[in-house]
LOLUMSE-831038 format. One record per residue (C-alpha): residue in three letters; x, y, z; residue number from 1; chain. Coordinates in nm, 3 decimals. Layout:
N
code,X,Y,Z,pos,unit
ALA,X,Y,Z,NUM,A .
...
END
This chain:
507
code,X,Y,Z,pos,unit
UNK,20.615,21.065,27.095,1,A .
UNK,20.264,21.169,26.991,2,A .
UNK,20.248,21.486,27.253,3,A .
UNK,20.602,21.626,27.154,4,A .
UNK,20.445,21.624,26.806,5,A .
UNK,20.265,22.016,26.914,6,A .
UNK,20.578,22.111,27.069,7,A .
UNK,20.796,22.008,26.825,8,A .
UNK,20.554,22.219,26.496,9,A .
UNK,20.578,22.523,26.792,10,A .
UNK,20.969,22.522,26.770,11,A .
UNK,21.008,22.505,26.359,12,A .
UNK,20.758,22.795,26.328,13,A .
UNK,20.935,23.020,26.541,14,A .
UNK,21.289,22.917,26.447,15,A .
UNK,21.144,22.964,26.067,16,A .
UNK,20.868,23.166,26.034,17,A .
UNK,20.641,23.078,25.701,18,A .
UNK,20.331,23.100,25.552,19,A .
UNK,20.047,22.851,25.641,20,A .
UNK,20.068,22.622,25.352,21,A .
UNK,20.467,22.554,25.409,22,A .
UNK,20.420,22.481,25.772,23,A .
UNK,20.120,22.220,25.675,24,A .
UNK,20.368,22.053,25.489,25,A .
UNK,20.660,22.021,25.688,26,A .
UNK,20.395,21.917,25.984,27,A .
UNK,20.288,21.658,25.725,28,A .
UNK,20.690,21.530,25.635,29,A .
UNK,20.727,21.527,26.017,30,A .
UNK,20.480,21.278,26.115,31,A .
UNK,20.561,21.051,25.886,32,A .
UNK,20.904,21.054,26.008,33,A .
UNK,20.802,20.987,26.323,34,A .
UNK,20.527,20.734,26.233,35,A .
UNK,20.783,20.526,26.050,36,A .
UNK,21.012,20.523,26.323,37,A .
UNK,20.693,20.428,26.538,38,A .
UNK,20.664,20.111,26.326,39,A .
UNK,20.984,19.965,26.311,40,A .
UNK,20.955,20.002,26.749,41,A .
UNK,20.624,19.805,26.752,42,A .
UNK,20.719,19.549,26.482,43,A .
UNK,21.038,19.387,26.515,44,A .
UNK,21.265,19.180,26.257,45,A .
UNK,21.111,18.856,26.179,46,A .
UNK,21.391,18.614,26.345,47,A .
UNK,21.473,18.236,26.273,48,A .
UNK,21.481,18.013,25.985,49,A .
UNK,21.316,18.155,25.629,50,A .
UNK,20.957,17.967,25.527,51,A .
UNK,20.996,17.729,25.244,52,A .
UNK,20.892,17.833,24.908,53,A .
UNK,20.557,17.789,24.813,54,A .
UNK,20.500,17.446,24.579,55,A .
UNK,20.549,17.468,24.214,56,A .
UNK,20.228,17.267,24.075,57,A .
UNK,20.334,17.160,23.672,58,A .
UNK,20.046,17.036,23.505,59,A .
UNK,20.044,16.630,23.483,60,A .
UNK,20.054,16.496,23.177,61,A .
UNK,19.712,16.284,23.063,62,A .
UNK,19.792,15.917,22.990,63,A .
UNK,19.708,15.886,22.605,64,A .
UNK,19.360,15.641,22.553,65,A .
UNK,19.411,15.310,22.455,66,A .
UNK,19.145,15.339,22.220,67,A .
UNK,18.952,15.613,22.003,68,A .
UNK,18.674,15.724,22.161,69,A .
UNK,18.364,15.566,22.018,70,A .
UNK,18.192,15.784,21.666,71,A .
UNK,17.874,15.946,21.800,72,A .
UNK,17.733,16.047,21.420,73,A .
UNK,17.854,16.380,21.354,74,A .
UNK,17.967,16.706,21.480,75,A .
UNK,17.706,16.795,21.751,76,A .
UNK,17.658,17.168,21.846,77,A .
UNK,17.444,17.240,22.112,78,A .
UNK,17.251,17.571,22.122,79,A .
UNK,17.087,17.519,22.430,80,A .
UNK,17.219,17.407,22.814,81,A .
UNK,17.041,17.121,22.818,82,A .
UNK,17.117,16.964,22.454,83,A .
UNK,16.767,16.970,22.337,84,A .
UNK,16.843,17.273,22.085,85,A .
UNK,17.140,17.161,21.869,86,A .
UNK,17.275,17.152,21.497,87,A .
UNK,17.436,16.808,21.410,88,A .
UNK,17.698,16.841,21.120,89,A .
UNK,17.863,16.549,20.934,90,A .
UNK,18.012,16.524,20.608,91,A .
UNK,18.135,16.273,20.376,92,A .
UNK,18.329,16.159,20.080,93,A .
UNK,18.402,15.843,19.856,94,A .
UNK,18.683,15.848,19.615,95,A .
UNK,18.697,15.535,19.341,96,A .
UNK,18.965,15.459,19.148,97,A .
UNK,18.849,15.221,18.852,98,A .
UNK,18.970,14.971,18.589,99,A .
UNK,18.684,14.979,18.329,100,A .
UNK,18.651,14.748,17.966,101,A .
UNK,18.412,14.979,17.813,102,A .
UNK,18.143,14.908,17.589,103,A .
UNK,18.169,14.835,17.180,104,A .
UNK,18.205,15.191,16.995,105,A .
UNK,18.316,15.372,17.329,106,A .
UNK,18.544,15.690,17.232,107,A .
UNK,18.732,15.895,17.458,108,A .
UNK,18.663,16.309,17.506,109,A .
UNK,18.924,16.340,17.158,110,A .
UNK,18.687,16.127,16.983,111,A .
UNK,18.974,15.855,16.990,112,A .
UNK,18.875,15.455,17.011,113,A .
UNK,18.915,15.344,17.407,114,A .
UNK,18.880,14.999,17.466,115,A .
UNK,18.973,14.983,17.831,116,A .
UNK,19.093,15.237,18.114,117,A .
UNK,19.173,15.351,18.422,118,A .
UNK,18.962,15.650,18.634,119,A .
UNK,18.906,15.823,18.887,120,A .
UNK,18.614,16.003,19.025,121,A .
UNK,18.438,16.139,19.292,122,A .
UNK,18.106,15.899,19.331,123,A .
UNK,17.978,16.137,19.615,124,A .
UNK,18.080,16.437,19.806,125,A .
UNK,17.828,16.583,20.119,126,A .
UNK,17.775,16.783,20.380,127,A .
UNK,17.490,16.686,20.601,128,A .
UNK,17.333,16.915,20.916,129,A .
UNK,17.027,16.761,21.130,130,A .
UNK,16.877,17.092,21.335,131,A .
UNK,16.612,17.020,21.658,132,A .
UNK,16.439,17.353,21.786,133,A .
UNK,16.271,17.102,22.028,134,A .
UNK,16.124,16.774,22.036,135,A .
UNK,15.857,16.881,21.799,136,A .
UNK,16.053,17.067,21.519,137,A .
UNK,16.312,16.931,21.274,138,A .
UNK,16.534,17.076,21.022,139,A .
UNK,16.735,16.846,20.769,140,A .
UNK,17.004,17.002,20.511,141,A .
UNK,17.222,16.816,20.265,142,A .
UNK,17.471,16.955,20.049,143,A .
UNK,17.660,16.784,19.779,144,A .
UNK,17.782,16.686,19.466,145,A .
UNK,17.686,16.291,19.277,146,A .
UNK,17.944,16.198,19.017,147,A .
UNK,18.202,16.389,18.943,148,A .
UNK,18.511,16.243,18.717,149,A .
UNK,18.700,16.445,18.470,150,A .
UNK,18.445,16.400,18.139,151,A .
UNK,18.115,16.433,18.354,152,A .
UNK,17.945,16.571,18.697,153,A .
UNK,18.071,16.915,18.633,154,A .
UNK,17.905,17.217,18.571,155,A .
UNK,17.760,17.229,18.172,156,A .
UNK,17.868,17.450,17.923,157,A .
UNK,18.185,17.499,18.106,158,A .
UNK,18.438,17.596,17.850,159,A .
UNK,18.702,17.482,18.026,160,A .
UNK,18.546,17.082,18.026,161,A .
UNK,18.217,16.952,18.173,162,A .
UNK,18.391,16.787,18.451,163,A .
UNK,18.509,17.069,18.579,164,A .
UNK,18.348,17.274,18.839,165,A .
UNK,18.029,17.094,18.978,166,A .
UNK,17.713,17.265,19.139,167,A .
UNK,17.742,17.195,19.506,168,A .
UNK,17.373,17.166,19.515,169,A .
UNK,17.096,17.137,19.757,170,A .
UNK,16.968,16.746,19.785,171,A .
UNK,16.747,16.816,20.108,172,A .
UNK,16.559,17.098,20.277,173,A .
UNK,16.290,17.016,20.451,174,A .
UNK,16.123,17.133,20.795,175,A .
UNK,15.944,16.850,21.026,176,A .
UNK,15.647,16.919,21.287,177,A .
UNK,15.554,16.622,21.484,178,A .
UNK,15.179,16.618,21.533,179,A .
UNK,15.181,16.300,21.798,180,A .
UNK,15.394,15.979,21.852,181,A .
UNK,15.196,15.847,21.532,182,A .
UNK,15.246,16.123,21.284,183,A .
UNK,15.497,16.376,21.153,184,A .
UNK,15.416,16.635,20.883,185,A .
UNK,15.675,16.792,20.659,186,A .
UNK,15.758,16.959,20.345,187,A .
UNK,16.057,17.082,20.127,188,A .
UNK,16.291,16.920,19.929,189,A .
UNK,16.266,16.589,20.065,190,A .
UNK,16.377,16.207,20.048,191,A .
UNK,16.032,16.051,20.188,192,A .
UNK,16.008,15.900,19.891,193,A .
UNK,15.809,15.591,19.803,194,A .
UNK,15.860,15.235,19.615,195,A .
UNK,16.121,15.092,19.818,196,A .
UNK,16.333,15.096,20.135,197,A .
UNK,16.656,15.139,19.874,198,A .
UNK,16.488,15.465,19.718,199,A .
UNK,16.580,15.616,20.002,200,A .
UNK,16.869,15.465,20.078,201,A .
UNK,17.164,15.604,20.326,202,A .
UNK,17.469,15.586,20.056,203,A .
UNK,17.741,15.536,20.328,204,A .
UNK,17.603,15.228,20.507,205,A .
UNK,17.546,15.011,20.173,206,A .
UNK,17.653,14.622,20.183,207,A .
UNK,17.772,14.647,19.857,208,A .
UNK,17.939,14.913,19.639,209,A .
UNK,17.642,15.080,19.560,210,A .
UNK,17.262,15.049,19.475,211,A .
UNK,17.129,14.874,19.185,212,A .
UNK,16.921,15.178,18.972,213,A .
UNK,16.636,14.956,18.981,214,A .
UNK,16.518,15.138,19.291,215,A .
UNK,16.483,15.509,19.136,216,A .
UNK,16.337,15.458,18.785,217,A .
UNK,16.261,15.865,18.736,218,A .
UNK,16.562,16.001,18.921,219,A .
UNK,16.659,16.328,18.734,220,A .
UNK,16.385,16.301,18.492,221,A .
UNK,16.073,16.419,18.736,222,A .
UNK,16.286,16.429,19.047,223,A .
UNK,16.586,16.633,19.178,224,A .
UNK,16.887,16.346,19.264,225,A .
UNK,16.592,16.164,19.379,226,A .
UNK,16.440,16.402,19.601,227,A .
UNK,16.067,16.545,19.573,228,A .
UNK,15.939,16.873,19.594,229,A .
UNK,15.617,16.906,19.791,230,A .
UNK,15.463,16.755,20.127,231,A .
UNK,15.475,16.427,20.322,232,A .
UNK,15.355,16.266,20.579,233,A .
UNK,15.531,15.971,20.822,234,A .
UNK,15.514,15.734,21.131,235,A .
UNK,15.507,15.476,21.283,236,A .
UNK,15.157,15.296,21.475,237,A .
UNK,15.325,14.977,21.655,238,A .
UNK,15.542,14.840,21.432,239,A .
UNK,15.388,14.955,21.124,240,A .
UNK,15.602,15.191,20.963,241,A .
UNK,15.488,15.428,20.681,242,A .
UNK,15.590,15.778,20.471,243,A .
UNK,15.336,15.929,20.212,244,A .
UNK,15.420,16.201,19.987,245,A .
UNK,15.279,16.451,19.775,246,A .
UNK,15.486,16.620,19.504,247,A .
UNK,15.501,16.884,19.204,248,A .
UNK,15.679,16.684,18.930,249,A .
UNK,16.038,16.853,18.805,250,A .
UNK,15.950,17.001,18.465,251,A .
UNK,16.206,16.680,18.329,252,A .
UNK,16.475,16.690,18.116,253,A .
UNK,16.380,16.526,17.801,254,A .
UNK,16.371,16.736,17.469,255,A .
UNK,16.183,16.489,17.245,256,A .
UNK,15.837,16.620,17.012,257,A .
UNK,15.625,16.363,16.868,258,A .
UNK,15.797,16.386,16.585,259,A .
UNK,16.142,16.273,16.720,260,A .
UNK,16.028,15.958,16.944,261,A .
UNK,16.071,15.635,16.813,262,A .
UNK,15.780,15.430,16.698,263,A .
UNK,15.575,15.261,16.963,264,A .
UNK,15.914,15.356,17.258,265,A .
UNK,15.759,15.539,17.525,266,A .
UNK,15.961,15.881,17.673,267,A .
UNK,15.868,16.097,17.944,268,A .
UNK,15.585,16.368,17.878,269,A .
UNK,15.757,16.681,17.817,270,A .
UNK,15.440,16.829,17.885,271,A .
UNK,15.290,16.681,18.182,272,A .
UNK,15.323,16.910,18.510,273,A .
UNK,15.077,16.700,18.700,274,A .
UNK,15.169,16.575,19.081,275,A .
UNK,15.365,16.228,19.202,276,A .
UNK,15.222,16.035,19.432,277,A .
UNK,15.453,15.782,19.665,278,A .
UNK,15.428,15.533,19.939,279,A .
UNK,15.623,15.296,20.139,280,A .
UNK,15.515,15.090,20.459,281,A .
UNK,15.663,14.829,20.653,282,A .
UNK,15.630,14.614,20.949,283,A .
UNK,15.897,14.557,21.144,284,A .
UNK,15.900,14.264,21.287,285,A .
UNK,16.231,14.242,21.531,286,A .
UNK,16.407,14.575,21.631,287,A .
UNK,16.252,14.931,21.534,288,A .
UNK,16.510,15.105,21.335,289,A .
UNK,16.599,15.459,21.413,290,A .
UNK,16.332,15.708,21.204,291,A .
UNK,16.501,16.096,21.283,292,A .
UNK,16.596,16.152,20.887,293,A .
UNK,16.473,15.986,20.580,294,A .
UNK,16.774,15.780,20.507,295,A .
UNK,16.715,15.410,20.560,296,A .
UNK,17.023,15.212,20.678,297,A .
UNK,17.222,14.963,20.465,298,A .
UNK,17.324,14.721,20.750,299,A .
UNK,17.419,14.771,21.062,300,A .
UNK,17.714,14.529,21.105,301,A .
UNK,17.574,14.325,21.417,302,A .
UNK,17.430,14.632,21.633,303,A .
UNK,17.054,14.522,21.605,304,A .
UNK,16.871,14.289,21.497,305,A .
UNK,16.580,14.395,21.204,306,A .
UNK,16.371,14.208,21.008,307,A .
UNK,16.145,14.419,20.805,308,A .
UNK,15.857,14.299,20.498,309,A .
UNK,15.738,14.619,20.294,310,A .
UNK,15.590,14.738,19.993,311,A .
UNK,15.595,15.019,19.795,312,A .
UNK,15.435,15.293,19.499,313,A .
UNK,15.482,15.523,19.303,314,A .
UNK,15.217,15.705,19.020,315,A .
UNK,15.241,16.007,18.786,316,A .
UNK,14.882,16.034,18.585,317,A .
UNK,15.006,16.095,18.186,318,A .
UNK,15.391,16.056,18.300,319,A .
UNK,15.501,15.938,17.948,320,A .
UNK,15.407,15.958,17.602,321,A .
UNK,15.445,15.778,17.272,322,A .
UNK,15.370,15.801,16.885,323,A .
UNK,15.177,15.469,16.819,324,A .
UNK,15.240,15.522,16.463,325,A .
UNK,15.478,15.612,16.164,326,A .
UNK,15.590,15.975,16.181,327,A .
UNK,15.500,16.152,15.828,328,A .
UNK,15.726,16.257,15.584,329,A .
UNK,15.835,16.500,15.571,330,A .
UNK,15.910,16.594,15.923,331,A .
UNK,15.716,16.895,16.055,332,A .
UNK,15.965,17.193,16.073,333,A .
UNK,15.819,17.397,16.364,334,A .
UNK,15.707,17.302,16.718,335,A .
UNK,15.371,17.346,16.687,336,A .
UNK,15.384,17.125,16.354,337,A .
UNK,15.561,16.833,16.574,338,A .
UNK,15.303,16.837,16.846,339,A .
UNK,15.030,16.810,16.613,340,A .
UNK,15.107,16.451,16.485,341,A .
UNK,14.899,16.236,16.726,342,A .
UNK,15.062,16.081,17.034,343,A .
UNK,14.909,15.926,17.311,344,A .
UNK,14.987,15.979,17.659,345,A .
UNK,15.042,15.698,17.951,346,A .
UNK,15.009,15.678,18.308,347,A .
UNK,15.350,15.608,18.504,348,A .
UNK,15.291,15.353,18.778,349,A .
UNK,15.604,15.135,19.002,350,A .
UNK,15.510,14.895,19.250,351,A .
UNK,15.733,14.739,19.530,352,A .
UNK,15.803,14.516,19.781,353,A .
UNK,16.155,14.391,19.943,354,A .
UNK,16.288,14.239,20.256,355,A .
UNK,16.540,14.342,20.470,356,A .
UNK,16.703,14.140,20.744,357,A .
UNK,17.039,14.215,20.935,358,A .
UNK,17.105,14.035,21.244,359,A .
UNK,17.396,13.918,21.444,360,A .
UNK,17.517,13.546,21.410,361,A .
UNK,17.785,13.527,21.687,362,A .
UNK,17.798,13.775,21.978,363,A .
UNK,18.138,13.645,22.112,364,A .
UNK,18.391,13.898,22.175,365,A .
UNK,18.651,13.806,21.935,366,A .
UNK,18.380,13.697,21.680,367,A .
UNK,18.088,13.931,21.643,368,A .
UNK,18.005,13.822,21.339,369,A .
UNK,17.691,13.941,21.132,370,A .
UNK,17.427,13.849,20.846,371,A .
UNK,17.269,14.080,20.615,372,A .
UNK,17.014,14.066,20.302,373,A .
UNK,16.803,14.284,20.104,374,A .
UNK,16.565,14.140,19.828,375,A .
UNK,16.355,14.337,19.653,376,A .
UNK,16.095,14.273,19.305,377,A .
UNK,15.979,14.596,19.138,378,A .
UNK,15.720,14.665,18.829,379,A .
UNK,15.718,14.915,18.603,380,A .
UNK,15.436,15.036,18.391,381,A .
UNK,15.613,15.355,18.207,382,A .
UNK,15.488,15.354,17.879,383,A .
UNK,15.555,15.090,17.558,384,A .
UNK,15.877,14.954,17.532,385,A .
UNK,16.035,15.213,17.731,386,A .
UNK,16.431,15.148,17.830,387,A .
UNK,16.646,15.376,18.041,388,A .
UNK,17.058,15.317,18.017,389,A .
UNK,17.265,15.438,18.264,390,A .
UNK,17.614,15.388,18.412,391,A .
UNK,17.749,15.529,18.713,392,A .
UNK,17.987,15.773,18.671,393,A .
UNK,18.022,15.688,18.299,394,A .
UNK,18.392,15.686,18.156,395,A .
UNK,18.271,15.682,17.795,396,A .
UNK,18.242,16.055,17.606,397,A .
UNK,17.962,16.142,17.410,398,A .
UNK,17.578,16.103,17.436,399,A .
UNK,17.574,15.759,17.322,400,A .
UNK,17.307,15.557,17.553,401,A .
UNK,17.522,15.226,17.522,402,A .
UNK,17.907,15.421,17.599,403,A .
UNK,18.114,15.335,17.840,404,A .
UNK,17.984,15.123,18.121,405,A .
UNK,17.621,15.192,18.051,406,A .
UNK,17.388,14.912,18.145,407,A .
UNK,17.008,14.890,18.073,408,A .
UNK,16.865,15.002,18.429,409,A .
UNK,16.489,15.004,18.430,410,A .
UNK,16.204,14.999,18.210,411,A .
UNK,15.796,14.878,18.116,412,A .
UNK,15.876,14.533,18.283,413,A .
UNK,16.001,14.395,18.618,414,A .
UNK,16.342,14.359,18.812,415,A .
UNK,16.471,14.166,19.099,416,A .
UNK,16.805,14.263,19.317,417,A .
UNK,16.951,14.123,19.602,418,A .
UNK,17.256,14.195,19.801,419,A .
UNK,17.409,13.999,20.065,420,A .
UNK,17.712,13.989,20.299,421,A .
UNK,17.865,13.867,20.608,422,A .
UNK,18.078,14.022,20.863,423,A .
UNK,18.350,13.812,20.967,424,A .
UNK,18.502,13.737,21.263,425,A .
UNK,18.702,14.028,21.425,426,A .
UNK,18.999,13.839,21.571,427,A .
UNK,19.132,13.774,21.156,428,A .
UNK,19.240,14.084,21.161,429,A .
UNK,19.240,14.263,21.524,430,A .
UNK,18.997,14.425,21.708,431,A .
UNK,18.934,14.717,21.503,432,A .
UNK,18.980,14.615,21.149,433,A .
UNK,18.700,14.417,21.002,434,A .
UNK,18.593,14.243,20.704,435,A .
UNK,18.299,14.197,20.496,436,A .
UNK,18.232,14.009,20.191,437,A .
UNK,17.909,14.065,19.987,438,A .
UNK,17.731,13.955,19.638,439,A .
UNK,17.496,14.135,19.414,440,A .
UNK,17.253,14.044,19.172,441,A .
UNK,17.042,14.239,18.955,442,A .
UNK,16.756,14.087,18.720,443,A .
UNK,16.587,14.293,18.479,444,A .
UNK,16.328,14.202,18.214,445,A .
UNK,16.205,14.496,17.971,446,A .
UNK,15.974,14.469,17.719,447,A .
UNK,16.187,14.695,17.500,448,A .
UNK,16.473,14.476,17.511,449,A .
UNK,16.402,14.198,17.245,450,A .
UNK,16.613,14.010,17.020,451,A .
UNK,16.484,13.971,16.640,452,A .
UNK,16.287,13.652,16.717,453,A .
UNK,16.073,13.840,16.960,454,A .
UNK,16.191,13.726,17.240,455,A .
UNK,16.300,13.945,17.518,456,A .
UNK,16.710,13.935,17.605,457,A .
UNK,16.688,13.937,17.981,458,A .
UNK,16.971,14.182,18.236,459,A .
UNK,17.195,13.971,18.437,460,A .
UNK,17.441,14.230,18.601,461,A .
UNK,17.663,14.059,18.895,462,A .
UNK,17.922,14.207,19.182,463,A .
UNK,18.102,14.056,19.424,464,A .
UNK,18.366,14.211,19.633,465,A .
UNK,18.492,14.281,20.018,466,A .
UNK,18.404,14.615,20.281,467,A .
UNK,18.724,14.670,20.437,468,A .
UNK,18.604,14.858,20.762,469,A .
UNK,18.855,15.070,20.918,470,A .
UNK,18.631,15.258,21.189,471,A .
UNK,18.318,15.084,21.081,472,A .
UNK,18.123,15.254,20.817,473,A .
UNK,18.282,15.587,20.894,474,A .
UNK,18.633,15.462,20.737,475,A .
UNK,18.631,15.207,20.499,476,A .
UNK,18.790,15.064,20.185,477,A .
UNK,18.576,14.860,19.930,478,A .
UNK,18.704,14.644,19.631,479,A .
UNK,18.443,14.548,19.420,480,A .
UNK,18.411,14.340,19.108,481,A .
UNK,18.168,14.408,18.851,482,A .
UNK,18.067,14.153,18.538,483,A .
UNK,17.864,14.423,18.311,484,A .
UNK,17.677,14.345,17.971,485,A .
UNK,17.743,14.519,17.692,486,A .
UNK,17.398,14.546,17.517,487,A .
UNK,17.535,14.706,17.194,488,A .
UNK,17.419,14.399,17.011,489,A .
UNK,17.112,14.263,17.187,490,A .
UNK,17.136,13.947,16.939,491,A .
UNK,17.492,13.859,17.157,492,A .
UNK,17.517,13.998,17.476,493,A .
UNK,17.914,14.006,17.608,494,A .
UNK,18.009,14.083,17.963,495,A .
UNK,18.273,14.336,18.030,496,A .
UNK,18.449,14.359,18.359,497,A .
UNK,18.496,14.652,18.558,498,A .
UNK,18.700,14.651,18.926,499,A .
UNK,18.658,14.943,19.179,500,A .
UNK,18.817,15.029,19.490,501,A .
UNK,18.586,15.297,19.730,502,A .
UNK,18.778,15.509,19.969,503,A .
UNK,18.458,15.616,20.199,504,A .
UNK,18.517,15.860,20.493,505,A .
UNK,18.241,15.958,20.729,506,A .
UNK,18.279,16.289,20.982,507,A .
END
């Protein structure tokens, strides 16, 4: 077949003669003729039976877990193959919904007469990220709101209501270098704070509803939400654990002159911009608690066993002020005039110390039951007779010190608190829901606080209630009963109640 092709392009050009380019084609259209007919020659029909289709592979459906997978702390990102570069997110909320007998004279936003009522509120709202460029280098960020119910936590001067609109605000900044295994070095907005292990508390691992006050007697007046602004230094030698800090004090928020204080009633200096000084060590005597980020656990329902002693300070040279004597009459009209009536100025000073012990009691798998207990003493030296009043998340409208469910928190004196609680066994009610009850007890004595014999009316402020644990700490349900005294008349202290259930969800 190939050598007739020649003879074959001889006979079409003389039968037909063309031009060049017509004869290259129809040479072209020939061979592939031919070719073709070449190829089905050589390669004959495939014979016998057809070959099975190939396998259709559906994907297999995964058998769903038995269980949740176990919370690792947060949203990790890593930013480097090997894990060592990563951002850690987590955020958290806790809703209360509250049944509150409010304090003698308490009025409502429209100036009405409330006895009693029911609330809501936000008691915290955050967003936490933890950032590691390496070993060496740490970055902590928190995000959040403290407080918000519909009269308070919002944004001031709103028109539309102060509870509206809150600052999502920044509550830590701060950027770690680890010199050695002894000694980290930081700065920023930070929680290294010193007096006690509760002054820097973690807020979502608490035993009880929340802290006492007692451990943060110049939150918001020289602080930001309890934070400082300046430089620290931490570590741990052994088991000795310790944080120092250095800090600018906030310019604070009180508005007073000479002329407006009180006789003899310490206030914070309005014009003292010197620096805070703070401490806390302890020595940990069983396991060594995890020291990444400033917040110190509540309890650690039965994973380790800690037993720390510690001790704490805090000092603020010419913190707080007071008029010794009589203001004159009449009152000075200008500023200047008010700062000239003589005053004298006072050195802040706090001193700690507290035990913490958490520990398992019965490592049996359908028991696992656990002990915990803080204790800790604190005394203040903030002026004469100084008082602060405070409730949390405060149903009561105005600016009265006593409204709502306002309690006397700290002041020139000394406190005690302790909080206790016990996990129970886990086969009451399954495997994953858990229950733990806990007490609270808060002591204060204030030198401001005296009845008109002279005598000083001591602070007896007692909660009881239950941690209904979900997922842990992550998801849990608190009810918590609170017997409050109303220190409108100092001469005959009554004790209002006030009941709280916490929603608290950790991500």
């Amino acid at each position: 077949m190939g050598a007739a092709l020649p003879l074959l392009n001889s006979h079409f050009s003389a039968l037909f003669p063309m031009n060049n380019l017509l004869r290259c084609v129809l040479a072209a259209g020939t061979l592939l003729t031919v070719a073709g007919a070449q190829a089905q020659v050589v390669v004959p029909p495939t014979t016998g039976r057809a070959p099975d289709p190939a396998p259709t592979n559906l994907p297999q459906a995964k058998p769903a877990p038995t269980k949740s997978a176990p919370y690792a702390g947060g949203m990790k990102i890593n930013i480097s193959a090997d894990g060592s570069k990563y951002v850690r997110i987590m955020t958290a909320h806790q809703l209360w919904v509250r049944y509150n007998e409010n304090n003698t004279g308490t009025v409502s936003a429209t100036e009405e007469a409330t006895p009693d009522q029911v609330d809501f509120g936000l008691r915290r709202s955050r967003v936490l990220l933890v950032s590691q460029l390496n070993p060496r280098f740490l970055v902590v960020t928190q995000l959040g709101i403290n407080g918000q119910s519909t009269i308070s936590g919002g944004a001031p001067g709103e028109p539309t209501g102060p509870g509206k609109k809150p600052q999502f605000y920044l509550h830590d900044a701060l950027v770690e270098y680890k010199v050695n295994k002894y000694l980290s070095v930081g700065g920023g907005l930070h929680y290294y704070n010193g007096i006690s292990r509760q002054t820097s508390f973690a807020a979502f691992s608490l035993i009880a509803l929340d802290v006492p006050g007692t451990q943060s007697p110049v939150i918001d007046a020289i602080d930001q939400t309890g934070r400082g602004l300046g430089m620290y230094a931490r570590g741990r030698v052994g088991n000795f654990d310790y944080r120092l800090a250095v800090n600018d004090a906030f310019r604070n928020n009180v508005s007073s002159t000479p002329a407006t204080l009180a006789t003899n009633v310490a206030q914070f200096n309005p014009r003292s911009r010197g620096k805070v000084l703070q401490g806390y060590f302890d020595w940990e005597f069983l396991d060594k608690e995890l020291n990444l980020v400033p917040f110190a656990v509540g309890n650690y329902l039965g994973a380790r066993r800690v037993f720390n002693l510690g001790t704490g300070f805090l000092y603020y040279a010419n913190g707080m002020y007071a008029r010794p004597q009589q203001a004159p009459t009449p009152l000075p009209t200008t500023t200047a005039g008010a700062w000239a009536i003589p005053y004298a100025k006072h050195d802040l000073s706090v001193l700690s110390a507290d035990l913490f012990y958490d520990t398992p009691v019965d490592t049996a798998a359908r028991n696992q039951t656990a002990f915990t207990v803080y204790a800790a003493a604190y005394k203040y030296n903030m002026g004469p007779n100084y008082v602060r009043y405070g409730g949390t998340l405060n149903p009561g409208s105005g600016s009265g010190a006593l409204r709502g469910n306002s309690v006397p928190v700290v002041g020139t004196g000394t406190a005690q608190t302790i909080q206790t609680g016990f996990l129970l066994p886990r086969r009451l009610l399954g495997p994953k829901v858990r229950l733990q009850p806990y007490a609270s007890y808060i002591h204060g004595r204030y030198e401001g606080l005296r009845r008109e014999d002279g005598d000083i009316q001591d602070v007896h402020i007692l909660d009881g209630g239950v941690n209904v644990l979900l997922d842990g700490h992550q998801a849990k349900v608190t009810l918590n009963y609170r017997a409050r005294p109303d220190f409108n008349n100092v001469e005959n202290i009554d004790y209002r109640p006030e009941v709280t259930m916490q929603l608290q969800v950790i991500l």
